[in-house]
C-alpha positions in Angstrom: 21.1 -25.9 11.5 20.4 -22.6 13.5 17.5 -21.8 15.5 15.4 -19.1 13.3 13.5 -17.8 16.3 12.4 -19.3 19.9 8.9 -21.3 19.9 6.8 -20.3 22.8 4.6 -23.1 23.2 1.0 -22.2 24.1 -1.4 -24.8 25.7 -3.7 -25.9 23.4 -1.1 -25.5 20.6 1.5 -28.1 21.3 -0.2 -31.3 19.7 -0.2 -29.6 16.3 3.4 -28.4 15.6 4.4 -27.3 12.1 8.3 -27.3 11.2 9.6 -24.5 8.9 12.9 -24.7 7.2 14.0 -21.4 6.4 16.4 -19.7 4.0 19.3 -18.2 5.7 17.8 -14.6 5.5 17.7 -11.3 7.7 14.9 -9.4 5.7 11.8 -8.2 7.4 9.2 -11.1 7.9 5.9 -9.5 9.5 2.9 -11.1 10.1 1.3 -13.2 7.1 4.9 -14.2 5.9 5.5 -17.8 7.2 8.7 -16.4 9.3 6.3 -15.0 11.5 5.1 -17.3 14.3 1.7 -15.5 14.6 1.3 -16.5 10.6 0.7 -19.9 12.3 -0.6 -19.1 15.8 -3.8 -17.5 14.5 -4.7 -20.4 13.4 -4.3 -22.2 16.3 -0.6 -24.3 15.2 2.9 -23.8 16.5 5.1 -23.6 14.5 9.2 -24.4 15.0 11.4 -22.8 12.9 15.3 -23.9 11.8 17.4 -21.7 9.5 19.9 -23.5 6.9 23.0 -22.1 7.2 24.0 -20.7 3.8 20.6 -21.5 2.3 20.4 -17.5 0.5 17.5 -16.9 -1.6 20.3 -16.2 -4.5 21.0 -20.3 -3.8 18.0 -21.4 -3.9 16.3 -19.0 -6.2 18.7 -18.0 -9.1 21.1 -20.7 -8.8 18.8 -23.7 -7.9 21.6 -25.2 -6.2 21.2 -28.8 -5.4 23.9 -29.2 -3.5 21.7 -27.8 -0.4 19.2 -30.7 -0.4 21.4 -32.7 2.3 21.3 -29.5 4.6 17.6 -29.5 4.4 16.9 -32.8 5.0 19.4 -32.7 7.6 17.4 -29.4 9.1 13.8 -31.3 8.4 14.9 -34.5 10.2 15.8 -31.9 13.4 12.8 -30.4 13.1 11.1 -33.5 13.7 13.4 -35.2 16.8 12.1 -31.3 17.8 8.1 -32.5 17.5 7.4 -31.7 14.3 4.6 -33.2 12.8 4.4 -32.1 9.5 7.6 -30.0 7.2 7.0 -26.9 5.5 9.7 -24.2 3.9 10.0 -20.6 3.8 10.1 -20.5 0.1 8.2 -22.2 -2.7 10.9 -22.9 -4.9 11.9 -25.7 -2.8 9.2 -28.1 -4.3 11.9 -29.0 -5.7 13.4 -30.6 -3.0 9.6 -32.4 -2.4 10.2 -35.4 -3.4 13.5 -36.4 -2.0 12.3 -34.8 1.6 8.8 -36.4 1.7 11.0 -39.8 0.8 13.2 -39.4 3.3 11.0 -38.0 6.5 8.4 -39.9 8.3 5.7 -37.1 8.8 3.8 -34.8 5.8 6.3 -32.7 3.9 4.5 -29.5 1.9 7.7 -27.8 0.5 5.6 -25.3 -1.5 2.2 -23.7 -2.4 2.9 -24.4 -6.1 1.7 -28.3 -4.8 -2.1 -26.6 -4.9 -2.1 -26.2 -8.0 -2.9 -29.8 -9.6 -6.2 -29.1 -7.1 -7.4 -26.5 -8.2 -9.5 -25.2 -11.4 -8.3 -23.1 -13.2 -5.2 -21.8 -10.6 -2.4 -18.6 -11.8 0.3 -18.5 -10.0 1.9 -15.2 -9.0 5.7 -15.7 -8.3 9.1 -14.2 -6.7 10.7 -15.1 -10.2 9.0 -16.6 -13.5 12.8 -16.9 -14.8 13.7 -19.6 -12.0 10.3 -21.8 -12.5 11.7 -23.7 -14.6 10.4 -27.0 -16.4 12.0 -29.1 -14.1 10.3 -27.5 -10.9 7.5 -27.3 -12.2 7.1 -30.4 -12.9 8.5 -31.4 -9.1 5.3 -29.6 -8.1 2.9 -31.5 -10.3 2.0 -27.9 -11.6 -0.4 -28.5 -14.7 1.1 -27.7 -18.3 0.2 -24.3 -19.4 -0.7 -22.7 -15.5 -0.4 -19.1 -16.1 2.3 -17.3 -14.1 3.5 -13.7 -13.4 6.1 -12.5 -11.5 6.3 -9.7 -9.4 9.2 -8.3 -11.3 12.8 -8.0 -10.5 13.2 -4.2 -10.4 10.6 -4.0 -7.3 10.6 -2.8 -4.1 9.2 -6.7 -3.2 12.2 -8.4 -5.3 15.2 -6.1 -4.7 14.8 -6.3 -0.6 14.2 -10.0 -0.9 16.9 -11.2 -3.5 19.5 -8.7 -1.6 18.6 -9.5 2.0 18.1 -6.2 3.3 17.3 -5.4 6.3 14.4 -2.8 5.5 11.7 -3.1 3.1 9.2 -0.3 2.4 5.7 -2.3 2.8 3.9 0.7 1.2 5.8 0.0 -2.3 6.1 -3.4 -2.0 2.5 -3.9 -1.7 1.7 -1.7 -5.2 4.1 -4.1 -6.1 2.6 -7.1 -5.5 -0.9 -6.2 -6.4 0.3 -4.2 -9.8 1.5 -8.1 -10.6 -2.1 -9.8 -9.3 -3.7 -7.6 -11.7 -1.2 -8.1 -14.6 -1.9 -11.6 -14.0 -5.5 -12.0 -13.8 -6.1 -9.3 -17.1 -4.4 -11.4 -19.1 -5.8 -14.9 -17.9 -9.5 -13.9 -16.7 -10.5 -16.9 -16.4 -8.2 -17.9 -13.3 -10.2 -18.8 -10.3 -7.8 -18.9 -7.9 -4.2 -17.2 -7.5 -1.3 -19.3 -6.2 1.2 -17.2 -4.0 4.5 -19.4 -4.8 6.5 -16.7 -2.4 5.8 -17.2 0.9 6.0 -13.6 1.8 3.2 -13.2 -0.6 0.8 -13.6 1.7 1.5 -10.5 3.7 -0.2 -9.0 1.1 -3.1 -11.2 0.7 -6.1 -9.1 1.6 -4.7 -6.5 -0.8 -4.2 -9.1 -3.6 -8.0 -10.8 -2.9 -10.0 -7.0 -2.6 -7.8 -6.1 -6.3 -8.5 -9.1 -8.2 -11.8 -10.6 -7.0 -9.9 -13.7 -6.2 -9.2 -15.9 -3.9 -5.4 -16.9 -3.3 -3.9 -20.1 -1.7 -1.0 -19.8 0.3 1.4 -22.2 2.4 0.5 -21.0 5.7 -2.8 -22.2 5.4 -1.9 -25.2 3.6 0.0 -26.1 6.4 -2.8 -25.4 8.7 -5.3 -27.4 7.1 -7.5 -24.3 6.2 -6.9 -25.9 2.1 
């Protein structure tokens, strides 16, 4: 496993310690993503981050390759010799993984937003890809039968960038993006209450999704920081 970025511990910061397994990504990851160290340090956590090597979104994503779950738990045990007292992941198709990491490790384990969902009333969830949540991982997730989901759409600015690792992303665009999708999701389901963001570059967007739809939104970030 790779080191993703350095952790700067601050005082006051070092008894809470959140571990992130990431994807094995270059794309942009500004504040609000879960890449992003401030994502975490706002809150008052820090976080320590280790990359999977060969862990591409197009693995984990599209392909839903289970041959990566030894690498992670490999990475998530590191991440707590590290200090780590809890495991979260960069992307919330991993709940898939959930059960075998939060068997194996000794501390918390939230491998994905989508784990809100059995908690809340009336949850939609707005996702990277509706094509790759499949029964199976939604199931992992304890996601209720019939939980409305909408994607943000695979021709997007949002998608494109992610799914093809690029190195640039035009915010601008990707943000009509995202919040073209809230809308799409709540107008056909009013009666959500609250909008899960699987993606956990989602939340970048957050204040933009919440002012558009009149909702609130869950997100792994705070999950991970207690704040849900």
């Amino acid at each position: 496993m790779q080191e993703h970025a350095p952790s700067v511990t601050s005082q006051g910061c070092s008894a809470n310690r959140v571990g992130i397994l990431m994807l094995d990504t270059r794309f942009p990851r500004p504040p609000g993503d879960i890449g992003h160290p401030d994502s975490f340090r706002r809150h008052g956590i820090e976080p320590l981050y280790g990359v999977v090597s060969g862990a591409s979104a197009r693995r984990v994503v599209e392909q839903a390759d289970t041959s990566l779950l030894k690498p992670f738990i490999a990475g998530a045990k590191a991440l707590v010799e590290r200090g780590a007292h809890q495991i979260g992941t960069s992307c919330g198709f991993l709940a898939r993984f959930q059960k075998d990491l939060q068997e194996t490790l000794p501390v918390p384990v939230l491998s994905s937003a989508l784990l809100a969902c059995a908690q809340l009333d009336s949850p939609g969830i707005l996702t990277f890809s509706a094509a790759s949540l499949d029964a199976e991982l939604l199931n992992a997730a304890e996601v209720p039968p019939g939980t409305p989901i909408q994607a943000v759409g695979d021709t997007t600015e949002f998608y494109q960038r992610i799914i093809n690792d690029d190195t640039h992303m035009d915010f601008v665009q990707a943000e009509k993006d995202v919040v073209s999708a809230a809308l799409a999701l709540v107008t056909r389901h009013p009666a959500i209450k609250t909008i899960v963001l699987e993606c956990t570059n989602l939340p970048v967007h957050q204040k933009a999704i919440e002012a558009a739809t009149g909702r609130p939104t869950v997100d792994l970030v705070r999950m991970l920081s207690g704040l849900i």
